[in-house]
TIVEX-246218 format. One record per residue (C-alpha): z, y, x. Coordinates in pm, whole numbers, plus 50000, padded with zeros to 5 digits. Layout:
N
ZYX ...
This chain:
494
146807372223020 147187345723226 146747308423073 148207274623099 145687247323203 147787214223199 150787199223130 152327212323412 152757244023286 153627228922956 157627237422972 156107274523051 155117277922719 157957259222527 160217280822705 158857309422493 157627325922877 154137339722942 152457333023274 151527363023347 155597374923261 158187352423430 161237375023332 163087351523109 163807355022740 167967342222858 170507356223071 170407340523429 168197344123747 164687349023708 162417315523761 160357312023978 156707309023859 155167272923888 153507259024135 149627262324063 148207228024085 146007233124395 145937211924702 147137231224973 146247214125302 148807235925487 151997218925330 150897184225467 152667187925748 155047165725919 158937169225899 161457174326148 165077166026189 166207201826124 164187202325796 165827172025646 169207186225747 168557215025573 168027201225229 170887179325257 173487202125368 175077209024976 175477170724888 175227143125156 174177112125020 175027080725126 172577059525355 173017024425152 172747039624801 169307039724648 167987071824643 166267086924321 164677119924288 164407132223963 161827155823908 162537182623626 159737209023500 162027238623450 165627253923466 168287238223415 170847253723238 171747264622898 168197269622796 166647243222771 163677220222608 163027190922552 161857177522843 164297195323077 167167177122847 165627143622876 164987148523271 168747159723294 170487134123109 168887106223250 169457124423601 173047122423538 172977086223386 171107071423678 173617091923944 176377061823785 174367039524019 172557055824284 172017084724482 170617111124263 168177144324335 167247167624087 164267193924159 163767221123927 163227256123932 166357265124146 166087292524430 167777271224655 169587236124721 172687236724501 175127211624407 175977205024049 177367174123814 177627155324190 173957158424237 171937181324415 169427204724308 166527214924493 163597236924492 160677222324274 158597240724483 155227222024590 156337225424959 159277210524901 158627181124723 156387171624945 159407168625222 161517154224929 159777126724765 159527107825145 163087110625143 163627090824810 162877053024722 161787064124378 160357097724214 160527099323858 158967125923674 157007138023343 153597134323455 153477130023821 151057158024024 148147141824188 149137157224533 152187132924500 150287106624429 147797113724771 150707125424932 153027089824881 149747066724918 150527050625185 154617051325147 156857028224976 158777049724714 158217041524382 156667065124154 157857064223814 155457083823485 157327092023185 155097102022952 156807105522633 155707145022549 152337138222310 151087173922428 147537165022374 148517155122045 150737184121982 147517208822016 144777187921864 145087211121532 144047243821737 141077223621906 138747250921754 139707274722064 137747267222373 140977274622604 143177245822399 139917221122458 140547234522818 144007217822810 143757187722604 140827173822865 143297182223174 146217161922986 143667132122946 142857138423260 146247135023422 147147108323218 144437090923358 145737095023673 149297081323554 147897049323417 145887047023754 147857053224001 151887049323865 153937020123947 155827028623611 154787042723288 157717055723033 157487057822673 159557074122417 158657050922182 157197016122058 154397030721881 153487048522192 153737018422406 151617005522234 148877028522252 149387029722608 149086992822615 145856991922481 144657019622717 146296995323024 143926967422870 140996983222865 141456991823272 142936960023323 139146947323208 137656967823492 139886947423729 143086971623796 146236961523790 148786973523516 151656991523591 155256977723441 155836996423082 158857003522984 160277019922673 162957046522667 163997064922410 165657100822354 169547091622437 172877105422286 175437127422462 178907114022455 180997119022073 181437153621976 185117164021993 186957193721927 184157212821812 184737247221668 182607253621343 181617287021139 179527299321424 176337300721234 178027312320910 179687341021048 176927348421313 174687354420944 175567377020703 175197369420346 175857326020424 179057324620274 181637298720401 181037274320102 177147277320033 175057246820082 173567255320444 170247235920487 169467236420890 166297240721010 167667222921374 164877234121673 161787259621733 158827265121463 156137248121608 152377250121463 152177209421407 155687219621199 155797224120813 158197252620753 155957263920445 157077229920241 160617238620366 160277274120194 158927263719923 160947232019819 164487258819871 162397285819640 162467252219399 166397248019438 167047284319399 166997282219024 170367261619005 172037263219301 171637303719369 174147299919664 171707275419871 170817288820226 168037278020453 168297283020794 166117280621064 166947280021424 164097299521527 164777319321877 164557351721996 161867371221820 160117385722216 160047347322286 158257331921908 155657365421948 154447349622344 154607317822200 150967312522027 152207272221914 154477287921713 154417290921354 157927314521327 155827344321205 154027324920895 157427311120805 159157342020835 156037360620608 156347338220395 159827340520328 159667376020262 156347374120019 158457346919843 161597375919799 163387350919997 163967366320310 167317373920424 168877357920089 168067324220074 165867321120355 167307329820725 166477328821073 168517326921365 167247348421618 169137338521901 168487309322185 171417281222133 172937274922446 172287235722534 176757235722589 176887254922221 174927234421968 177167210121840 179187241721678 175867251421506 174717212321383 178347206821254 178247237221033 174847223920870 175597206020491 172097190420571 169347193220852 165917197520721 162507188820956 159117185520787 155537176221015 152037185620909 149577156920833 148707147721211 148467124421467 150877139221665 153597128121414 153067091721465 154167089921769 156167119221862 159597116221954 161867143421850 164737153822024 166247173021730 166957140521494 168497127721778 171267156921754 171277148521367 172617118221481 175177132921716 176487151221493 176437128421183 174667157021010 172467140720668 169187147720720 165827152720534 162557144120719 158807141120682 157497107320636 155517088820966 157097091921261 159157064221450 162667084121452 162407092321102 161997056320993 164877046921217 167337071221063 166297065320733 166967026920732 170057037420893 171077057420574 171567089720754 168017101720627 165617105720358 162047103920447 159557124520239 155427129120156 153717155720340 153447187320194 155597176519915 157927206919803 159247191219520 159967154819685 161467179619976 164287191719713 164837162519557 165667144319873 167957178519960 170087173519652 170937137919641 171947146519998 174137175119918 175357153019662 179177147619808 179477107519795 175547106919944 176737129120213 180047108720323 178347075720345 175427094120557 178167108720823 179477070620859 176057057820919 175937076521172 178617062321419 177177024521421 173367038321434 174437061221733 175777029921940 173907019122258 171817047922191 173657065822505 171627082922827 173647055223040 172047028522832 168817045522827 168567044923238 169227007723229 165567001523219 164037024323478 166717007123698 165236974523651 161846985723705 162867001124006 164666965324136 161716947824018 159256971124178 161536967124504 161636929024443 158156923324449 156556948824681 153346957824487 153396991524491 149847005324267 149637035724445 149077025324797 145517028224767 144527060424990 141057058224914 141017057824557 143527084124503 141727109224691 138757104724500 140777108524140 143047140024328 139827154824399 137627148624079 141037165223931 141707196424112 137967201624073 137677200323734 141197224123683 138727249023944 136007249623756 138097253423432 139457284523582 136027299023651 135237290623262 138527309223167 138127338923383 134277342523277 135107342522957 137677369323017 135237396223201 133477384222865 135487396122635 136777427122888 132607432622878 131897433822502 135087452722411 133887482122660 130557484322515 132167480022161 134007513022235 131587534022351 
């Protein structure tokens, strides 16, 4: 089995896809595999004319526009994450005012949206990001960094995915230690080397401000910080609801349908969430907890799961199938507002970690689209948000009974009605076009001032190298460990 080393195989994994399997868990074409994060001298190479021509020929972009490539790690498409959504949406947002490139894992250049996709390819971002006068990407490979360090496009690090965070809990396993030290490691290089770092968050800006203080006491210069948040789609409108109802048999149209919005992920609480609908069983029998859990092939390759334990649980409980549900199908991106709208009240619960302080979830943000009253564990940034908004309740940790407290006063129907019109002010200016506002003005101001923090040739070799390195000689670790195992199992056996 093949295993993920760094964040830029993270969208591998939340894709539900193994490695060593790229056949997708969706209908479509098959992706291609990503790049492995190697140097590879022989795509440093100049470009010609005919090149260039080639990779504009679906959408030719005007000369006096400024150009933006937007670098997406995955498909896009109906399934997708997190970060492919936010990568997307802020593609199309920032295409209002310049001349937009998206590269993602597409066979070949395509147009879509008025924007054209390209092949993510290593290869071919290295003839792409020349072409651009700013890259923006989730965590920017250090062979971009060498690659642009003596160019003037403007390299822009949003790093608003906590993945080092999100695994801290399975630290125990020498293979997740692997990958927290190559996030740090490549964050690092961010805060180095990027002319812009992007947040998701306050909380997180601030951490990375104190980070950018204690390098800025060794003499480097900061990059510009800016904070941008998950942003909304436009208004829901003519959306068709009873999907999920009739799509589950035994919901009835009239039960109180608690949603479970998004994958089961290990830093997750679906246990409280069980056990706080096993509490409103007793009088409301009719109650129906949902969650929106996949495919069942994609939770049992997906180890940061916790869809199994939930699922077990649920059935030790007697719940399973009665009360307690589980969606086994993928929502298509285009499809979800049908499923939020037919939700009485959305229901997302964190473990005690420090992943929850300063995460930024992308599922209360379509609570908010769809004005659907939700119930959420106490300490993140979102959650605080919504709550003083008066579309949520906030709750303890690991606190069943607080959990169905909170779920009846917002089943309650008054409680409910003034929830759905908190919603419409505390969704305004909360748009993807207001959300690319910012990088644009980093981007002028970068321009404006021509200090660039990556023109320094010398110094990013040394940190591409120390990198690369260190992902080598985590490999050899890995695959030692493997003929290991491989080893000890054999003579086990005999």
């Amino acid at each position: 089995m093949s295993i993920s080393l760094g964040p830029q195989d993270a969208w591998w994994r939340r894709t539900g896809r193994s490695t060593s399997d790229p056949t997708p868990s969706h209908e479509g074409p098959t992706p291609r595999r990503p790049p492995r994060d190697t140097l590879d001298r022989g795509f440093l190479r100049s470009r010609n004319a005919s090149t260039r021509a080639v990779h504009r020929r679906c959408v030719e972009l005007p000369a006096s526009k400024l150009r933006i490539l937007v670098i997406v790690p995955g498909t896009i498409g109906e399934a997708m994450a997190g970060p492919e959504i936010r990568g997307w949406e802020l593609a199309q947002a920032l295409a209002r005012h310049a001349a937009v490139s998206v590269a993602c894992d597409v066979g070949r250049s395509e147009s879509r949206a008025g924007m054209r996709l390209t092949p993510g390819t290593r290869r071919n971002l290295l003839r792409e990001v020349r072409e651009h006068d700013a890259v923006l990407a989730p965590w920017l490979h250090p062979f971009l960094f060498l690659w642009l360090s003596r160019s003037s496009t403007i390299l822009l690090s949003d790093l608003y995915d906590v993945s080092e965070l999100e695994l801290v809990h399975k630290r125990d396993s020498e293979r997740v230690r692997d990958e927290i030290a190559a996030v740090v490691r490549l964050t690092c290089i961010q805060q180095r080397f990027a002319d812009v770092i992007i947040t998701g968050g306050h909380r997180q800006a601030d951490a990375v401000k104190a980070q950018l203080q204690r390098s800025r006491s060794r003499g480097r210069i900061p990059p510009r910080l800016k904070v941008v948040p998950f942003g909304l789609p436009a208004p829901v409108e003519h959306v068709s609801r009873g999907t999920l109802r009739r799509a589950l048999p035994g919901v009835g149209p009239d039960d109180p349908l608690i949603l479970w919005w998004g994958s089961i992920w290990s830093w997750l609480d679906p246990t409280t969430a069980i056990h706080a609908v096993r509490l409103l069983v007793a009088d409301r029998p009719n109650i129906r907890l949902v969650f929106t859990s996949g495919e069942p092939d994609r939770a049992a390759r997906m180890e940061l799961t916790a869809t199994e334990e939930a699922r077990a649980l649920a059935s030790d409980l007697g719940l399973l199938g009665s009360t307690v549900h589980f969606y086994d199908q993928w929502v298509p991106y285009t499809a979800r507002a049908g499923i939020l709208m037919d939700a009485d009240v959305g229901l997302t619960l964190h473990r005690d970690a420090a992943e929850a302080h300063m995460a930024t979830r992308a599922r209360y943000l379509d609570y908010l689209w769809c004005g659907v009253p939700c119930v959420l564990g106490d300490g993140d940034e979102m959650a605080a948000e919504l709550e003083a908004a008066g579309l949520a309740r906030t709750v303890p940790i690991g606190d069943p009974v607080a959990v169905a407290e909170a779920v009846t006063q917002m089943l309650d129907p008054a409680r409910a009605r003034a929830a759905r019109r908190a919603a419409v002010p505390a969704a305004t200016d909360r748009s993807w076009v207001a959300m690319a506002r910012p990088l644009l003005a980093a981007i002028a101001e970068c321009r404006e001032e021509k200090t660039l923090r990556h023109r320094r040739p010398v110094a990013t070799a040394v940190a591409a190298g120390r990198y690369y390195a260190s992902m080598s000689a985590s490999r050899v670790r890995m695959r030692a460990r493997g003929i290991g195992r491989r080893c000890v199992a054999r003579l086990r056996g005999r």
